[in-house]
VOKOLSE-536469 format. One line per field, with one value per atom (N, C-alpha, C): x, y, z; residue number from 0; atom name; residue in one letter. Coordinates in pm, 1 decimal. Layout:
REM residues N
X = c(X, ...)
Y = c(Y, ...)
Z = c(Z, ...)
resi = c(NUM, ...)
name = c(CA, ...)
resn = c(a, ...)
//
This chain:
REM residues 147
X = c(85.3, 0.0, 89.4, 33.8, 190.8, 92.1, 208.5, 173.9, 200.4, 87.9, 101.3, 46.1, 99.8, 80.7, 15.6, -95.3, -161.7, -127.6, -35.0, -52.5, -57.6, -222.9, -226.8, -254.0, -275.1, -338.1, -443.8, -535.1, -665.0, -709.0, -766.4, -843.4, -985.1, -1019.2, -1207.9, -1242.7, -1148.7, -1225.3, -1216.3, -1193.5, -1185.2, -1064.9, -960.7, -838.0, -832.8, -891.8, -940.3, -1050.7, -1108.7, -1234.0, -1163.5, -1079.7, -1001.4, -894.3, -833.6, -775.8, -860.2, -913.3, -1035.3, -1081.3, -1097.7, -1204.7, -1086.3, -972.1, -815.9, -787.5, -834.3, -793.3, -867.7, -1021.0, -1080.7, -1046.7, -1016.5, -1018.2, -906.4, -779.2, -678.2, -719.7, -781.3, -784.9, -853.8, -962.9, -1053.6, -963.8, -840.8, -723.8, -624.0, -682.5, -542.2, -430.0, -457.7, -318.1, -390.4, -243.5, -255.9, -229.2, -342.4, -350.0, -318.7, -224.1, -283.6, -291.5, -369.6, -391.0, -363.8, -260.1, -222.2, -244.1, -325.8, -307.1, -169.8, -132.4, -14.5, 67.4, -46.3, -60.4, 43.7, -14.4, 13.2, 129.4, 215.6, 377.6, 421.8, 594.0, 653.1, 765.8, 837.7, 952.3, 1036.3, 990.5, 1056.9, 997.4, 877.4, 802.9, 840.6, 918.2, 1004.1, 1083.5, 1132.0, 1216.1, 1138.4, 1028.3, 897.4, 885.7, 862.3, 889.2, 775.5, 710.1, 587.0, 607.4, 543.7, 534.0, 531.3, 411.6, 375.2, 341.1, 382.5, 332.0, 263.5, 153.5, 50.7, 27.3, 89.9, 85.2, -6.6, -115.5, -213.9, -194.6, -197.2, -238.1, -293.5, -407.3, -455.6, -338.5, -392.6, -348.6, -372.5, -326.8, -397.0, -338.5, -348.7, -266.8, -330.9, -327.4, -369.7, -257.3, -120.1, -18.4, 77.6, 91.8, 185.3, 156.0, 227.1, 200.7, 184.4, 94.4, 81.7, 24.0, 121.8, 45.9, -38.2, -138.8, -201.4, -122.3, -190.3, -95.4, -33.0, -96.5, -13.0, 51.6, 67.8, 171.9, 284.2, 259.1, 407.4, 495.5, 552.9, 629.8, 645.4, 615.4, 647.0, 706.1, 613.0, 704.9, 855.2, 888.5, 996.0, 1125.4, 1068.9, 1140.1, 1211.4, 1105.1, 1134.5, 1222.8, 1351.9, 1496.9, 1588.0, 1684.6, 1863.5, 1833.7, 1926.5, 1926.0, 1866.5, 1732.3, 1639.0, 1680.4, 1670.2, 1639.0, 1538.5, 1525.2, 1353.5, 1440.9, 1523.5, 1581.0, 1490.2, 1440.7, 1377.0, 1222.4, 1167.4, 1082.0, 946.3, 854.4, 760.9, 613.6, 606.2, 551.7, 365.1, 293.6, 154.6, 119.0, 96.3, 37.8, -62.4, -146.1, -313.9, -334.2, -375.8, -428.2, -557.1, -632.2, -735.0, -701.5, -759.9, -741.3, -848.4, -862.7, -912.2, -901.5, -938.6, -826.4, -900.4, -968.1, -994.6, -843.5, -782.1, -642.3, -513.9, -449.3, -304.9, -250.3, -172.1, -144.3, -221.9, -313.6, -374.7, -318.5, -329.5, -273.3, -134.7, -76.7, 68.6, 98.4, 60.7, 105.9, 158.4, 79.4, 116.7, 226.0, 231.2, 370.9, 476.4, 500.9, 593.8, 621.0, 564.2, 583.8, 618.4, 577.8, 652.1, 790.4, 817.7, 953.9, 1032.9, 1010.3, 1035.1, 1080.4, 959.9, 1019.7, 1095.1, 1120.9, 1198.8, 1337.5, 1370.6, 1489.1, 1561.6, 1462.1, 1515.8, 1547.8, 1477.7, 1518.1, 1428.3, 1274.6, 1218.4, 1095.7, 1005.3, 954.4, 813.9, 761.5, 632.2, 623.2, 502.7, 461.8, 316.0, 268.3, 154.9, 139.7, 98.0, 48.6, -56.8, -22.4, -119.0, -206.2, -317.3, -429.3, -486.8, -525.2, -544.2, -691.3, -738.6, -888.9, -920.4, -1021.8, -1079.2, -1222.7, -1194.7, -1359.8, -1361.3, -1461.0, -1535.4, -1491.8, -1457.2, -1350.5, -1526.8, -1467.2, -1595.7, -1516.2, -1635.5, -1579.7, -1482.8, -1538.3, -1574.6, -1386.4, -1390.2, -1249.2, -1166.9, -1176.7, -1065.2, -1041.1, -1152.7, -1129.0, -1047.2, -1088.5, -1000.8, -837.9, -838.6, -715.2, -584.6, -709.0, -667.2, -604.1, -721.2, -674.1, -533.8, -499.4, -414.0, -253.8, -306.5, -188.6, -147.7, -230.0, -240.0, -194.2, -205.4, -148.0, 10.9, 50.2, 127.2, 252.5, 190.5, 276.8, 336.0)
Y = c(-118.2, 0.0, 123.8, 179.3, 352.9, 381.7, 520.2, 579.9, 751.5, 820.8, 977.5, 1101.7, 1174.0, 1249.9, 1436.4, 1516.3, 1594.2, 1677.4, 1831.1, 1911.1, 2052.7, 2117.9, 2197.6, 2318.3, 2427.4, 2558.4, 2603.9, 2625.4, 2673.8, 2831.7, 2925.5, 3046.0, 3017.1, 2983.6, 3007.4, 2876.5, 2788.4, 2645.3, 2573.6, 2638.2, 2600.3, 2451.0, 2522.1, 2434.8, 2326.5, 2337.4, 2217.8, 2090.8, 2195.0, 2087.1, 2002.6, 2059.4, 2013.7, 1924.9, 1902.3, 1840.6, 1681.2, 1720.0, 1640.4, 1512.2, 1600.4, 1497.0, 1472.1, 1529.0, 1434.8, 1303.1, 1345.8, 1197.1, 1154.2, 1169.7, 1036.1, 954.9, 1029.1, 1002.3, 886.5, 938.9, 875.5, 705.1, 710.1, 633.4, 519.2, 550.8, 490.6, 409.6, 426.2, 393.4, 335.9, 293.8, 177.1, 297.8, 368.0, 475.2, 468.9, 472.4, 506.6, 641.3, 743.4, 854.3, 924.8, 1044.5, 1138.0, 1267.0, 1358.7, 1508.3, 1571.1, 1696.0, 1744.8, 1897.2, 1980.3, 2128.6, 2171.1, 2281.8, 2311.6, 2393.7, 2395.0, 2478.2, 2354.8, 2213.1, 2126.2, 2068.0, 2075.8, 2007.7, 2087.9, 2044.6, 2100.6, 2098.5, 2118.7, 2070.9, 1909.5, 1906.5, 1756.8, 1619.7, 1658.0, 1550.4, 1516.8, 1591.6, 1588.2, 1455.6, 1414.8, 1350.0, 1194.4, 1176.1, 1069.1, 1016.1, 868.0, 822.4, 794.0, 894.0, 861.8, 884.8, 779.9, 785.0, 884.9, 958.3, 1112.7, 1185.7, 1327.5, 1444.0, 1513.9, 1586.9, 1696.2, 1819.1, 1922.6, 2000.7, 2143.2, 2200.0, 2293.6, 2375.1, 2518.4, 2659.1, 2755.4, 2797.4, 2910.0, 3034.7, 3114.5, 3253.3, 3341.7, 3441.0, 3583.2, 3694.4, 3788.6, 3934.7, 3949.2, 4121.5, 4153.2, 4223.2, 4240.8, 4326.9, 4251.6, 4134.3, 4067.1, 3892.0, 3775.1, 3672.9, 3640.4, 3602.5, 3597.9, 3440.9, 3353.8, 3224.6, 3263.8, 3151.4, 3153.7, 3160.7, 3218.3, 3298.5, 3180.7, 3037.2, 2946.8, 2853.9, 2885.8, 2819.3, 2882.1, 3026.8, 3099.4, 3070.2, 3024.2, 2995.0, 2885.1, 2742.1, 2638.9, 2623.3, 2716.0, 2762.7, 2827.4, 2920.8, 2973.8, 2859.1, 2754.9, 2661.5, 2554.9, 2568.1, 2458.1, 2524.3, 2544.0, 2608.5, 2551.4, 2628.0, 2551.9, 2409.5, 2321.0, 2245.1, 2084.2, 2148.7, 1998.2, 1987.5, 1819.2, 1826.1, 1676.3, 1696.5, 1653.1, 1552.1, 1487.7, 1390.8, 1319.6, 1203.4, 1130.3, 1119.1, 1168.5, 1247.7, 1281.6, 1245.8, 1245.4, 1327.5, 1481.8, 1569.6, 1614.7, 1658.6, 1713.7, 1849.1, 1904.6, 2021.8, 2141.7, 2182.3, 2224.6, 2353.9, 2457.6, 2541.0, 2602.6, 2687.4, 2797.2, 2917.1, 2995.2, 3107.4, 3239.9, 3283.2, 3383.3, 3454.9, 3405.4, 3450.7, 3570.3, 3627.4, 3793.7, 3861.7, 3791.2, 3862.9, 3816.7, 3931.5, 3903.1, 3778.3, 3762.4, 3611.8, 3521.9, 3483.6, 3344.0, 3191.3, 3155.1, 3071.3, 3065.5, 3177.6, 3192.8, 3140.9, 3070.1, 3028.6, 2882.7, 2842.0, 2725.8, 2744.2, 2795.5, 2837.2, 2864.2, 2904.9, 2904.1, 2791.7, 2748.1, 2614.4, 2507.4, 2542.4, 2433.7, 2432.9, 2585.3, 2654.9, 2600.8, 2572.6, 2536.3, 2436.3, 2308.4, 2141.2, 2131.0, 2194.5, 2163.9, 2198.9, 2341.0, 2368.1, 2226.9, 2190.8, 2088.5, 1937.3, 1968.2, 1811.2, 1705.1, 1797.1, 1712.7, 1676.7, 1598.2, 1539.2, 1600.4, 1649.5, 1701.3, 1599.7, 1510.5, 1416.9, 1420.1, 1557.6, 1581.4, 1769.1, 1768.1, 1956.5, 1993.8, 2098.4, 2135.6, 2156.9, 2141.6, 2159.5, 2340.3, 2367.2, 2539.7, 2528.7, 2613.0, 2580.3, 2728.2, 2772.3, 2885.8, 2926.7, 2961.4, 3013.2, 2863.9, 2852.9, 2713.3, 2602.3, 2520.4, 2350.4, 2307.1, 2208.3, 2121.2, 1972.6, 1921.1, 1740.3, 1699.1, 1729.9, 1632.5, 1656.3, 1815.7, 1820.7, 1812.7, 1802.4, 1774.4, 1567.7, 1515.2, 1354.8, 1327.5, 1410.5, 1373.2, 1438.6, 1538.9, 1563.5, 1463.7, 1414.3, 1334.4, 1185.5, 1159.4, 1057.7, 1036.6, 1144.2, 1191.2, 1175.8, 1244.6, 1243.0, 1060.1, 971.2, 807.0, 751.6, 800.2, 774.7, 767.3, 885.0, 966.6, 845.5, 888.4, 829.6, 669.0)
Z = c(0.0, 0.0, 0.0, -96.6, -90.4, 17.2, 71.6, 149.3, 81.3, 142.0, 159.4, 222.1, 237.9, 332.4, 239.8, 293.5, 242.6, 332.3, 280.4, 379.2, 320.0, 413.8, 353.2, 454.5, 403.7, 467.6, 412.3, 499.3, 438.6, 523.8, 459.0, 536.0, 555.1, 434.8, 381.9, 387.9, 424.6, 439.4, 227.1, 167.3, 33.6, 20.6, 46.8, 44.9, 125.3, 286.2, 322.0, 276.2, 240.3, 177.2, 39.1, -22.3, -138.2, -92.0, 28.9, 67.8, 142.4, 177.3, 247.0, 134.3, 27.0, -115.3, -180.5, -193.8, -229.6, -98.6, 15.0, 78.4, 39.3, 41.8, 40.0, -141.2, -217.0, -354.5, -354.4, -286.1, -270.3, -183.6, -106.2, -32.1, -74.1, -82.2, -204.5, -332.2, -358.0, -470.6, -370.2, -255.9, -154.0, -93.5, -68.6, -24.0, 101.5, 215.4, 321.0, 324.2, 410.5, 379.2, 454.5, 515.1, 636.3, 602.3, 653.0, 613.7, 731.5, 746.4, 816.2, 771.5, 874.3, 807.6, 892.1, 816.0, 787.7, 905.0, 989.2, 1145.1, 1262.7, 1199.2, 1294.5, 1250.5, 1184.1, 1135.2, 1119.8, 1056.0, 1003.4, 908.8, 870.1, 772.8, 774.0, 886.2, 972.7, 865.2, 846.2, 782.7, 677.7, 591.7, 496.7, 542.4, 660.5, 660.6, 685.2, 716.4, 722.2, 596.9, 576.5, 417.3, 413.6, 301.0, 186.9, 73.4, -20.2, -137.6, -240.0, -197.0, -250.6, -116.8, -193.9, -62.9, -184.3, -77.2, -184.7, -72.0, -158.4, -59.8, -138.6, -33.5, -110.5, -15.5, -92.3, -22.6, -131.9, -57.8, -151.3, -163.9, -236.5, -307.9, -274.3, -141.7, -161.4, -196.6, -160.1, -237.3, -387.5, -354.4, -486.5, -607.4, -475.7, -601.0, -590.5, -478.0, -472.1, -464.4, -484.2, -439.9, -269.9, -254.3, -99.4, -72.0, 21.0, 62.8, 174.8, 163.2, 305.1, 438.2, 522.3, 613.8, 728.3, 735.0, 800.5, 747.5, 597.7, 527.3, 481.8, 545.6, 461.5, 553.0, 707.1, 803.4, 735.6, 676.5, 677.8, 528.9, 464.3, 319.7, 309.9, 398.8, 431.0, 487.3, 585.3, 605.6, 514.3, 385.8, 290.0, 212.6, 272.8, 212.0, 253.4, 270.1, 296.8, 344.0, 357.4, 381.4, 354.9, 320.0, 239.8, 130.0, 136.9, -24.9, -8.6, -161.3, -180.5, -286.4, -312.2, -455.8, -393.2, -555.2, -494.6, -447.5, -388.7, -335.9, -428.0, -439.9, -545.7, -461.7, -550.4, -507.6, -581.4, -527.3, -607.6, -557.7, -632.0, -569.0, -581.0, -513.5, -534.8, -460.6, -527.5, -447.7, -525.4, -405.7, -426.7, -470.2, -581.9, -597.9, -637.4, -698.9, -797.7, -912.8, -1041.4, -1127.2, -1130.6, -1124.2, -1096.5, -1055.1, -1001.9, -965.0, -1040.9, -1047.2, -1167.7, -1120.4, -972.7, -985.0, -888.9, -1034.0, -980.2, -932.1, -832.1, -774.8, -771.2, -790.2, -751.9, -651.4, -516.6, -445.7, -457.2, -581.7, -656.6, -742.4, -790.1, -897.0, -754.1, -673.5, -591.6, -487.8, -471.0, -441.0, -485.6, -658.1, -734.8, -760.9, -729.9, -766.6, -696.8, -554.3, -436.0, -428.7, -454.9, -491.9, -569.7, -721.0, -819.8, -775.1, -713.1, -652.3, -577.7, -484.9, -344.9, -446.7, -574.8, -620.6, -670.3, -603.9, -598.6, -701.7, -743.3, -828.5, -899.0, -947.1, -988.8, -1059.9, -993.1, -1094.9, -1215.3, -1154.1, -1309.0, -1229.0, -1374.7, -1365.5, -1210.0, -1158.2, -1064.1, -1026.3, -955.2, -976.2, -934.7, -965.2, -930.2, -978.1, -813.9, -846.8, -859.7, -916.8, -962.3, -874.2, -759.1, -664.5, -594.7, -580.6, -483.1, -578.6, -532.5, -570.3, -569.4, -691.6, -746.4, -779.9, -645.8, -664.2, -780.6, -918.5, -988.1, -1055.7, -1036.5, -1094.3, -1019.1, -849.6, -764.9, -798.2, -810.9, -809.3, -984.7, -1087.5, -1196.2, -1234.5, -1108.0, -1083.0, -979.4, -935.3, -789.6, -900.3, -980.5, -1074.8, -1199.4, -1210.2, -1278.2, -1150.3, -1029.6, -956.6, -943.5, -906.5, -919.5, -1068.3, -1113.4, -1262.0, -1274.7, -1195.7, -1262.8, -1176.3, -985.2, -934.0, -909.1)
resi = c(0, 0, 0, 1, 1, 1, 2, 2, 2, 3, 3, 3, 4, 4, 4, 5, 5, 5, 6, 6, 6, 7, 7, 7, 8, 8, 8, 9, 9, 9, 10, 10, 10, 11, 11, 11, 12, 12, 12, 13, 13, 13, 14, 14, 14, 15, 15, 15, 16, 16, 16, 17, 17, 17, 18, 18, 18, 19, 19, 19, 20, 20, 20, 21, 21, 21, 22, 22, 22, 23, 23, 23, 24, 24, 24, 25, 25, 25, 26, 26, 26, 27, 27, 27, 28, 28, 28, 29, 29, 29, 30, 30, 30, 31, 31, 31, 32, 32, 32, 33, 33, 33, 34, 34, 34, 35, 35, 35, 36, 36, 36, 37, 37, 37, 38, 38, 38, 39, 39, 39, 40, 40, 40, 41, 41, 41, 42, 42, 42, 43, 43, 43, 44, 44, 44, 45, 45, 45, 46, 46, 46, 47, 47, 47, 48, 48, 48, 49, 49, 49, 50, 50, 50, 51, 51, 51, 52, 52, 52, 53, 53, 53, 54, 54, 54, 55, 55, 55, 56, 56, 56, 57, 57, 57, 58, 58, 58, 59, 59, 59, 60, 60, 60, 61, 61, 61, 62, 62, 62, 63, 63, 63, 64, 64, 64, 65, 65, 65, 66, 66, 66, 67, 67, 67, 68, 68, 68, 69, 69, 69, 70, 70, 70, 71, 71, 71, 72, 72, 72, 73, 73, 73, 74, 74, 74, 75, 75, 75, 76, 76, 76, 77, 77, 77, 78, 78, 78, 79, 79, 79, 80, 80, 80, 81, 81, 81, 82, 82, 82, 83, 83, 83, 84, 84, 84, 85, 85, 85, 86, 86, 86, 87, 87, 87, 88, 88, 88, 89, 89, 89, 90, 90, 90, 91, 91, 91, 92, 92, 92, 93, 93, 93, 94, 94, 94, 95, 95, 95, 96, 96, 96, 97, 97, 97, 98, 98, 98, 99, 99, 99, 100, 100, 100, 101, 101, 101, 102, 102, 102, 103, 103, 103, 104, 104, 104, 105, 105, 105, 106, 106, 106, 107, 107, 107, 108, 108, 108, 109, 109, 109, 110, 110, 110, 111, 111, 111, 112, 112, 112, 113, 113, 113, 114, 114, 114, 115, 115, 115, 116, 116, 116, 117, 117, 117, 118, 118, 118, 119, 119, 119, 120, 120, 120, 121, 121, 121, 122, 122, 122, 123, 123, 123, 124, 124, 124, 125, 125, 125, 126, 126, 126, 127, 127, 127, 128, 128, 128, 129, 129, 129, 130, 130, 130, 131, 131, 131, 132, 132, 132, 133, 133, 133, 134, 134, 134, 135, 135, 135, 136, 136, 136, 137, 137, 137, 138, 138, 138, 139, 139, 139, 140, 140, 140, 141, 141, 141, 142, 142, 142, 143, 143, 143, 144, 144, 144, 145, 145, 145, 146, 146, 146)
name = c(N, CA, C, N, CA, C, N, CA, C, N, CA, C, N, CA, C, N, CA, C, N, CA, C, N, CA, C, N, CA, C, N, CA, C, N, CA, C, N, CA, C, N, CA, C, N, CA, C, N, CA, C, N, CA, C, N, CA, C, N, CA, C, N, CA, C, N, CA, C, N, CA, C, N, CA, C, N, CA, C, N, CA, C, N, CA, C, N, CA, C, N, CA, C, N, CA, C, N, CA, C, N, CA, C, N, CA, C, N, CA, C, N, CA, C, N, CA, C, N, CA, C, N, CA, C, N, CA, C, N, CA, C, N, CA, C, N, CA, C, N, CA, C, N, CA, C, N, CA, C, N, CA, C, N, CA, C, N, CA, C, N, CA, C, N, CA, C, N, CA, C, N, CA, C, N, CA, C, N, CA, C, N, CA, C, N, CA, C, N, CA, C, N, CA, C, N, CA, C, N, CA, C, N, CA, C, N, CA, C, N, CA, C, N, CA, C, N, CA, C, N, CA, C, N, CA, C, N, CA, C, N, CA, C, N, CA, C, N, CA, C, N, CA, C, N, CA, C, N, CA, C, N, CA, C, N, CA, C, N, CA, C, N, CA, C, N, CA, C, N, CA, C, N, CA, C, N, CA, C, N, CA, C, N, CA, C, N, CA, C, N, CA, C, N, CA, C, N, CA, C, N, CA, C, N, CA, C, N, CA, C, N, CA, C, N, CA, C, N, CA, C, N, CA, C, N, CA, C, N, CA, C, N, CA, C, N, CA, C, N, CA, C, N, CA, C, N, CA, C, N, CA, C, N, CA, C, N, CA, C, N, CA, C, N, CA, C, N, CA, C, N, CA, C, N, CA, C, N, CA, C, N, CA, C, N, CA, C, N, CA, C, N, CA, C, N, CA, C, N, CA, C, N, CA, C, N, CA, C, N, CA, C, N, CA, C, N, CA, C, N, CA, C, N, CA, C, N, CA, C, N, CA, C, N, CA, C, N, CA, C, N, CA, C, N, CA, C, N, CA, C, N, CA, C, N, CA, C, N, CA, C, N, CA, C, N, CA, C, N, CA, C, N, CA, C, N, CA, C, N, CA, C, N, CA, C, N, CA, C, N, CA, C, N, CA, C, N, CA, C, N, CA, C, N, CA, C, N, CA, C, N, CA, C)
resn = c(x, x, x, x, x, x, x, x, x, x, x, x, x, x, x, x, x, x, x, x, x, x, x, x, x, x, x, x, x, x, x, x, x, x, x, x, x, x, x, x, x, x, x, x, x, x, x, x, x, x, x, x, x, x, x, x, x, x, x, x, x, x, x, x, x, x, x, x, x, x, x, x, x, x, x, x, x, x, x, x, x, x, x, x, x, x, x, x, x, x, x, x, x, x, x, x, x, x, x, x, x, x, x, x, x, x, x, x, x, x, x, x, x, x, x, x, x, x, x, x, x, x, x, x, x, x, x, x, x, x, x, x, x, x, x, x, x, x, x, x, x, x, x, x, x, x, x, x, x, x, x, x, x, x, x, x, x, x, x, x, x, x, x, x, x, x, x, x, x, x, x, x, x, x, x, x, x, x, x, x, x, x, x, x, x, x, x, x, x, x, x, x, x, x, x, x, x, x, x, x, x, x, x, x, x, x, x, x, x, x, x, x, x, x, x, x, x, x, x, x, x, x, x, x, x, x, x, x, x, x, x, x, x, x, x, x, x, x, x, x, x, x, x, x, x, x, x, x, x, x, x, x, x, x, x, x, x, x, x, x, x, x, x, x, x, x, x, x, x, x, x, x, x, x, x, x, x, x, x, x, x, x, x, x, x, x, x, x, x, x, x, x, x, x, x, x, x, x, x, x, x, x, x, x, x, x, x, x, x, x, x, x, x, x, x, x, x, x, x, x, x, x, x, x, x, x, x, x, x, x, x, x, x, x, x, x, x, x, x, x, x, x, x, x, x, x, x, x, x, x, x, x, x, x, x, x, x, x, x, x, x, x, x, x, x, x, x, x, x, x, x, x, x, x, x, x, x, x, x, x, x, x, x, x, x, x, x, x, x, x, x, x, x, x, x, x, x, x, x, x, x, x, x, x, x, x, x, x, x, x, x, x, x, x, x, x, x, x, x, x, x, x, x, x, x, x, x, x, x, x, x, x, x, x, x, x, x, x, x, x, x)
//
């Protein structure tokens, strides 16, 4: 049974709920699953062996990229020292494309894994307003594919 681990930050409850219907999607597909918001770990887990990690944060700011505000401490951590070789990554956030950078918090995070080494195994998911089942489970399917 792979194993993986979901960690995300949510404000509006969006990104959780998207994390939530990625475990069960996952799980439902034999993965041992755990979801951790992003409040309760920390960089350490990096060093915990799972299969895939999926890590989501919405987008805010309107002139600048801005993560959700309890993932930018754990984002900041994911520097010197890690590395991710090896390491097989997914990654999802909430946004608005009403705003110049939409889901930029996703684009920087990917920036992030690729630096450390580590694996993007399919395109990101970036949700646009309120996450709808149908495209978080055929994204979710794609990440199972991939990995």
């Amino acid at each position: 049974m792979s194993k993986a681990i979901i960690i995300y930050g949510s404000t509006t409850g969006n990104t959780e709920y998207t994390s939530e219907t990625i475990e069960e999607y996952l799980s439902n597909a034999s993965f041992s699953v755990k979801t951790v918001n992003v409040s309760d770990t920390d960089v350490d887990v990096f060093q915990d062996t799972y299969d895939l990690y999926l890590l989501g944060c919405s987008t805010w700011g309107e002139d600048e990229i801005e993560l959700q505000e309890d993932f930018e401490p754990f984002f900041e951590d994911m520097n010197g020292g890690l590395s991710f070789e090896g390491k097989k990554f997914a990654v999802f956030g909430c946004g608005d494309s009403s705003y110049e950078y939409f889901c930029g918090a996703v684009d920087v995070i990917e920036e992030r894994v690729e630096k450390l080494g580590g694996n993007l195994v399919c395109d990101s998911l970036r949700i646009d307003g309120e996450p709808e089942e149908a495209e978080i489970n055929e994204w979710t399917q794609d990440v199972i594919n991939a990995a």
